[in-house]
C-alpha positions in Angstrom: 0.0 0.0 0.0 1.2 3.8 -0.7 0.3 7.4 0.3 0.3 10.0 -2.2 0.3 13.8 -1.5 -0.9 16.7 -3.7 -1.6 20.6 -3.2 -4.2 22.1 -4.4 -3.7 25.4 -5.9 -6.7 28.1 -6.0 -7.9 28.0 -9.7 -8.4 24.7 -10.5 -10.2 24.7 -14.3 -12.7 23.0 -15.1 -13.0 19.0 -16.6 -13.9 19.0 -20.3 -16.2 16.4 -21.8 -13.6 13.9 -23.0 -12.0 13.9 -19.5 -14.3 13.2 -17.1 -14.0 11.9 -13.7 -15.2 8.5 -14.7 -12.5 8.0 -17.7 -9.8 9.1 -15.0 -8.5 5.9 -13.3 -8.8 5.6 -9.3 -4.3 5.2 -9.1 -3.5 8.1 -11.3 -3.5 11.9 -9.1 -5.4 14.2 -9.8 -3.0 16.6 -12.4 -3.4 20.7 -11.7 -1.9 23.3 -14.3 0.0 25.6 -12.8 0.2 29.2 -13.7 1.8 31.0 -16.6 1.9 34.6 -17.7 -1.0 36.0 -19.6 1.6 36.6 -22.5 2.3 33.1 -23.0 -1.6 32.3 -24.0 -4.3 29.8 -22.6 -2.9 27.7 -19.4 -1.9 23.9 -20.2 -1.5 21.2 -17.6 1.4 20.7 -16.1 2.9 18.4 -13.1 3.4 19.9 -9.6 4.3 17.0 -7.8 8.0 16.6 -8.0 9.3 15.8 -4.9 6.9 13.1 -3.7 8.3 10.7 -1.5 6.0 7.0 -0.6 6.9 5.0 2.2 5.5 1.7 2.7 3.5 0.8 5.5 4.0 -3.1 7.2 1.1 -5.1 7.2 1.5 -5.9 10.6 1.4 -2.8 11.9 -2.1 -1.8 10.5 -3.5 -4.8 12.0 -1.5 -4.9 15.7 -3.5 -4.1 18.9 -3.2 -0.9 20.5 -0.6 -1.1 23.5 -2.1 -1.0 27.0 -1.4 2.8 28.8 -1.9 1.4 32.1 0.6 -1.9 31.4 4.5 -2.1 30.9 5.7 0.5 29.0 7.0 -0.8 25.6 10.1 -0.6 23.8 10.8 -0.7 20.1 12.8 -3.5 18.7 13.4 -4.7 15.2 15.0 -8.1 14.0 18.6 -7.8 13.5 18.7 -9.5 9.6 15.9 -7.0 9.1 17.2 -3.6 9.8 17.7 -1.0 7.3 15.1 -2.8 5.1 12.2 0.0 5.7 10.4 -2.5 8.3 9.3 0.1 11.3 10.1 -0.9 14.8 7.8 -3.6 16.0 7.3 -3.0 19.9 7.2 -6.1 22.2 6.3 -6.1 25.8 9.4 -6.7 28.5 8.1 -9.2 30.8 9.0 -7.7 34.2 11.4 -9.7 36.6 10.3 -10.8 39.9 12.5 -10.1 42.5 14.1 -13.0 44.8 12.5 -12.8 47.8 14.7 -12.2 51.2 15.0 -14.6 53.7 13.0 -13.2 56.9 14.0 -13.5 60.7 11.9 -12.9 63.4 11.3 -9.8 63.4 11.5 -9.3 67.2 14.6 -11.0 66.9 17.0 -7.6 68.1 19.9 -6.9 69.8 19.6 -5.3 72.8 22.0 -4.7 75.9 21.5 -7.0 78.5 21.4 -5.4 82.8 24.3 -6.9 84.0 26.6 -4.8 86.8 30.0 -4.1 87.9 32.5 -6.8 88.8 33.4 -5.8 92.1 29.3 -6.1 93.1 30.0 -10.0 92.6 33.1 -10.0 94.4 31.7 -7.8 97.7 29.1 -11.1 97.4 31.4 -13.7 97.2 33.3 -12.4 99.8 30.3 -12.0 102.2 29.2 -15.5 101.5 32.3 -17.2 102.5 32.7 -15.5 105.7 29.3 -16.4 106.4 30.1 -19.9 105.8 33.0 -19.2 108.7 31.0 -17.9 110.8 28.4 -20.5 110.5 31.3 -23.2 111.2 32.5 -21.0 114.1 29.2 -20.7 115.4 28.2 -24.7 115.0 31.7 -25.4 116.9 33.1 -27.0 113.7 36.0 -24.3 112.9 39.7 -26.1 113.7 41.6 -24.0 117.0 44.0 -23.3 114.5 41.2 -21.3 112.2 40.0 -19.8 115.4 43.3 -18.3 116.9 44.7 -17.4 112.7 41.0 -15.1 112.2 41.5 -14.1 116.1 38.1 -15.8 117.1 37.2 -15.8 121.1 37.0 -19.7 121.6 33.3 -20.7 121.5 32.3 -24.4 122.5 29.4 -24.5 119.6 25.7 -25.2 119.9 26.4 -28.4 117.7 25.0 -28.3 113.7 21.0 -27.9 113.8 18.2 -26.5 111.7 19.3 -22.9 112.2 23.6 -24.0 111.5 22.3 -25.5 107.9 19.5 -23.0 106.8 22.7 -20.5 107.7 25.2 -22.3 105.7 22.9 -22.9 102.5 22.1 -19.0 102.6 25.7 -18.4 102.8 27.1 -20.7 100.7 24.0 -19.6 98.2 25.3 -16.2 98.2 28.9 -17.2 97.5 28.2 -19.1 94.7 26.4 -16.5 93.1 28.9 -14.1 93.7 31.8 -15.9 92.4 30.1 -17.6 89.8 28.3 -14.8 87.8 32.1 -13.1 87.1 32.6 -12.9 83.8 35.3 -11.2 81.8 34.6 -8.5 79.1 37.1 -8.1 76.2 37.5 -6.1 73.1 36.4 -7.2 69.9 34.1 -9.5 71.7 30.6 -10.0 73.3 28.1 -12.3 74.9 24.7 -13.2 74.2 22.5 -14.4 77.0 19.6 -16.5 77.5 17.4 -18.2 80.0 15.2 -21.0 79.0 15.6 -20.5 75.9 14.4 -16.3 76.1 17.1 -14.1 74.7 18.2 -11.8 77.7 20.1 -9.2 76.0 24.0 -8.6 75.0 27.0 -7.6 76.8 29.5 -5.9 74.7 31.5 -4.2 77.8 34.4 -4.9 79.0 36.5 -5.6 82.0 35.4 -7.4 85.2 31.2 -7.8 84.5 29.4 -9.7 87.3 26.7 -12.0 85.0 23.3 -13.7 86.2 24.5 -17.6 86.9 21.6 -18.6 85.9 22.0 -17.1 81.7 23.3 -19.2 79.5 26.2 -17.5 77.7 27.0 -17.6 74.3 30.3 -15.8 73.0 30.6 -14.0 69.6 33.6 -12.6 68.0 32.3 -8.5 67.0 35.7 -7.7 65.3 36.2 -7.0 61.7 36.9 -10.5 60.3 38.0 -11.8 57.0 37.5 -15.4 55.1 39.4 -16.3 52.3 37.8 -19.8 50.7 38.4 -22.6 49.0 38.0 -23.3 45.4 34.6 -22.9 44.1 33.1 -23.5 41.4 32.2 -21.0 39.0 31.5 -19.8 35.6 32.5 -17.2 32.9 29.6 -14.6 30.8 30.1 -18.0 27.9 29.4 -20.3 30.2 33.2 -21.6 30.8 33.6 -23.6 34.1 35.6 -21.3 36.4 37.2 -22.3 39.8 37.4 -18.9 42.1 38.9 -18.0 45.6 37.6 -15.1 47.0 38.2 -12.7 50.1 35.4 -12.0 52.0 35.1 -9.0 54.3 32.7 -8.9 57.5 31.7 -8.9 61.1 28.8 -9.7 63.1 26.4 -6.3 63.5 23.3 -7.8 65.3 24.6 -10.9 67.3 21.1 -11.8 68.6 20.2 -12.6 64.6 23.3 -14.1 64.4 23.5 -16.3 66.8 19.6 -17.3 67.1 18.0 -16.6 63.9 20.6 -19.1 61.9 22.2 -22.3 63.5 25.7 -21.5 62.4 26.3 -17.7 60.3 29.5 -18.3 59.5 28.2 -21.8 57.4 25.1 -19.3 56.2 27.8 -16.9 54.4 29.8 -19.6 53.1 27.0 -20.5 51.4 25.8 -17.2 50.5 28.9 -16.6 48.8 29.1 -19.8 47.0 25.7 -19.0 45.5 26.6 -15.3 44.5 29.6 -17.4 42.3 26.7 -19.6 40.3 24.8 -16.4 39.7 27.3 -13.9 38.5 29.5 -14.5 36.0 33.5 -14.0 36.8 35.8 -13.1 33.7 39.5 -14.3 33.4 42.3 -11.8 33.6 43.3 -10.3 30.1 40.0 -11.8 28.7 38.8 -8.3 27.9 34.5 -8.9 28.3 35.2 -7.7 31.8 36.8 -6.7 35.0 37.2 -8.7 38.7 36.1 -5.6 40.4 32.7 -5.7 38.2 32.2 -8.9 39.7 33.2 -8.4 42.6 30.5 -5.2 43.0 28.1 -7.3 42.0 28.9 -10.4 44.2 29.2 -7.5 47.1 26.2 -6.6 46.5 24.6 -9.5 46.4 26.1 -11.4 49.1 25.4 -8.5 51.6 21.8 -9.0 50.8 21.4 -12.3 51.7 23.3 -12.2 54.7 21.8 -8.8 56.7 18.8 -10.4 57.4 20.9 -12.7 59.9 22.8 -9.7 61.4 26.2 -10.3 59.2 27.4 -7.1 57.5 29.6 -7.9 54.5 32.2 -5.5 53.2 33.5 -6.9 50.1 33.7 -10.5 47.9 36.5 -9.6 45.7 37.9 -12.7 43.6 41.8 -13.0 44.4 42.3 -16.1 41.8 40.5 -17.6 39.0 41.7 -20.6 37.1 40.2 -22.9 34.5 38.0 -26.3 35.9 40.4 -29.7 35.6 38.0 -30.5 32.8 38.5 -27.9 30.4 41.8 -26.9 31.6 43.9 -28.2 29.0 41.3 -27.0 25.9 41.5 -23.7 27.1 44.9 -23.5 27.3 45.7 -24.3 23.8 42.9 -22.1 22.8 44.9 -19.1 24.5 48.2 -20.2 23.0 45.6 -19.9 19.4 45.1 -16.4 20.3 47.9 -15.2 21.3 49.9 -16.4 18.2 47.4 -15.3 16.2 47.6 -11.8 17.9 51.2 -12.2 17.0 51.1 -13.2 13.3 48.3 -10.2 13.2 50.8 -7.8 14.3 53.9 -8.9 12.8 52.3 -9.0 9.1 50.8 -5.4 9.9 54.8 -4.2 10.6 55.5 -5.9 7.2 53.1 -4.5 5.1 53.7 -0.9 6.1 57.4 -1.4 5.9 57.0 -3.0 2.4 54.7 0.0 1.4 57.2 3.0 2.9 59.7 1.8 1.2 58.6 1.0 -2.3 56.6 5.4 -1.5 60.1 6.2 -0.9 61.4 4.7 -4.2 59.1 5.4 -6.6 58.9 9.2 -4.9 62.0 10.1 -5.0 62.8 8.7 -8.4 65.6 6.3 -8.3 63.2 3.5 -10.0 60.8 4.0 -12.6 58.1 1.2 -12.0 55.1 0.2 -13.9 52.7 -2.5 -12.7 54.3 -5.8 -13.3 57.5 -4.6 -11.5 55.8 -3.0 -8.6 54.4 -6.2 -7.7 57.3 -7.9 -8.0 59.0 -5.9 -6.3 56.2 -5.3 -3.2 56.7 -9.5 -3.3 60.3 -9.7 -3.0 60.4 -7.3 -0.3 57.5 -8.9 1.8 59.4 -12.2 1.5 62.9 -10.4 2.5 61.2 -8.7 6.0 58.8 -12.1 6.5 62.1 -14.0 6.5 64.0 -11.1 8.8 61.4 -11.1 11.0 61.6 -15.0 11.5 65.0 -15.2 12.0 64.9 -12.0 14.7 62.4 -13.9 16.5 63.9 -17.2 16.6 
């Protein structure tokens, strides 16, 4: 199908008898004289359309369904084998990518600083509980002379051990216990997560001598800035190469509640975290020249530190330290290299020839010491591209 466009001047004369409307064919424009001087006689018909340009309209695109406002915005896109052939842009709709859900923790699941107090509360309680455990003996007559005259004692005969003796010793030695046994020491770069029953208590990330609840169960968890270089693991390149890769990872431990209750074991969790950031983003070899290690590594950073926040692990950087070919594709890829590379070297070496051939035969026939004509230029361009082939050769070997 094809458009035609025509102006319409403002005299337009009238149709004669033997050209009607119905002899004119539906195809042919309709033809408009254009104006001449009044010196030059009657007006005859002439053609105005010169520069008419037709453009041909696809099929397809007088038939296609009109896009959706309210849906995916669309983009133009046109076959590669048929571009530059006049075929408009057809317009397809992106499907839109779902993304991966992250994992969830409780969300009560926080850390919080647990009430613990000042070592020197648990030693004052210690302290008091075994002299009341003295005094008790002292009092019950069971405390040696020896004990007696050493604490400076008056000598007491003892009322014997009875109710009052024992309800005094298990108070004292109660007291004691829980004195000497809830001191805990605080250091840098570490912290403690307690429980009771299974209820996280809270955190303790001070340091020094700490008197602790007995009772809490204590977990410790390194807080410093750690890093974890792996093992090799498996990979692959943008072509689908198998790639094994050693990485450094960064991180430390922000929310040790999560990490230590929300996951049975985060430092396994970010092993694996990283070993599935590997099998989704494709890792180039050095010199390859598709792309870079710290490309990769963004996007393994990136993605890595997603996956592991939710459990209270803050990641700093996946960066790929070594890459090497798998065992089974090893050796193909290694003679595929050594391909390359001399191919890269015959490339340049017979670039260096040829413009050394062609400078010198400019130079020659330039300056005029040789007069050349077709058949001896080519001999000549020949004998001079076998002389540098052959220097070339022997400078290399």
């Amino acid at each position: 199908m094809s458009t035609t466009t025509s102006h319409t001047p403002e005299h337009v004369p009238e149709h004669t008898p033997e050209h009607t409307p119905e002899h004119i064919p539906e195809h042919v424009p309709e033809r408009i004289p254009e104006r001449v001087p009044e010196s030059e006689g009657p007006s005859r018909p002439a053609r105005l359309i010169q520069n008419e340009a037709t453009t041909e309209i696809p099929v397809h695109l007088l038939f296609r369904d009109e896009p959706d406002p309210v849906s995916v915005p669309l983009k133009p896109a046109v076959v590669g084998r048929r571009q530059g052939t006049g075929e408009q842009p057809r317009f397809r709709r992106p499907v839109p990518s779902k993304p991966r859900p992250a994992p969830e923790v409780d969300p009560a699941l926080r850390e919080r600083s647990a009430r613990v107090l000042p070592g020197a509360a648990g030693v004052f309680a210690g302290v008091c509980g075994a002299a009341g455990c003295v005094v008790t003996s002292w009092w019950a007559g069971a405390l040696p002379p020896l004990a007696v005259q050493a604490l400076g004692l008056p000598s007491y005969a003892g009322a014997g051990l009875g109710p009052a003796q024992w309800a005094a010793y298990a108070g004292a030695g109660a007291l004691g216990l829980f004195g000497f046994g809830g001191l805990a020491r605080g250091r840098t770069g570490r912290a403690w997560v307690l429980g009771l029953f299974g209820r996280y208590r809270g955190t303790v990330r001070r340091t020094g001598l700490l008197w602790v609840n007995p009772l809490l169960l204590r977990r410790r968890v390194d807080v410093r800035l750690r890093h974890w270089r792996s093992e090799p693991m498996p990979a692959a390149d943008a072509s689908g190469v198998a790639l094994r890769a050693v990485v450094l990872v960064v991180w430390r431990v922000r929310d040790t509640a999560r990490a230590t209750l929300g996951v049975e074991d985060h430092e396994t969790y970010l092993r694996e975290c990283v070993e599935a950031g590997l099998a989704r983003v494709p890792v180039e070899m050095p010199g390859s020249g598709r792309g870079s290690a710290d490309t990769a590594g963004d996007a393994l950073t990136r993605m890595v530190a997603a996956d592991a926040a939710p459990v209270g692990v803050e990641v700093f950087s996946v960066q790929p330290v070594r890459l090497e070919y798998a065992p089974e594709v090893a050796s193909a890829m290694h003679r595929r290299r050594i391909a390359a590379l001399d191919a890269q070297h015959r490339a340049t070496v017979l670039t260096s020839v040829v413009d050394s051939v062609e400078d010198t035969v400019t130079r020659l026939t330039m300056r005029g010491l040789v007069e050349l004509d077709d058949y001896e230029r080519k001999a000549l361009v020949k004998d001079l591209t076998v002389a540098f082939c052959a220097g070339r050769g022997e400078a290399t070997s």
